[in-house]
Phi, psi and omega in degrees: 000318176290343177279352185272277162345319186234056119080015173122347172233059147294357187255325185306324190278337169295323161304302181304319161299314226261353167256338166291329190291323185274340177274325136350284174283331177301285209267347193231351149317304180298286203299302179331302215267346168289330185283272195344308175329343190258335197252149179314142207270350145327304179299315177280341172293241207354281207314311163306350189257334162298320209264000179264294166350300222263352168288292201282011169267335193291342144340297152321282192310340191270163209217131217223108170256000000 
């Protein structure tokens, strides 16, 4: 399916998402938990529950051609 989408280089764009997505969580994991650490822990379960809400409605929205 992605090779149809991306014209025979689905596997390439696919390795290039799945490592920009791992370097991604690597680097911006550290800065979270320094930011997040300060603030109550209430505050951060509500804010996780917004920002998991707000991955998975984006699911819906996407449009598969």
């Amino acid at each position: 399916m992605l090779d149809k989408i991306y014209e025979g280089n689905g596997a390439e764009t696919f390795g290039l998402l799945m490592s920009v997505n791992a370097f991604t969580v690597i680097f911006l994991t550290v800065s979270i938990i320094s930011f997040t650490r300060k603030l109550h822990t209430l505050i951060n379960m509500v804010a996780a529950g917004i920002l998991y809400a707000i991955g998975f409605g984006m699911i819906g929205i996407i449009r598969i051609t």
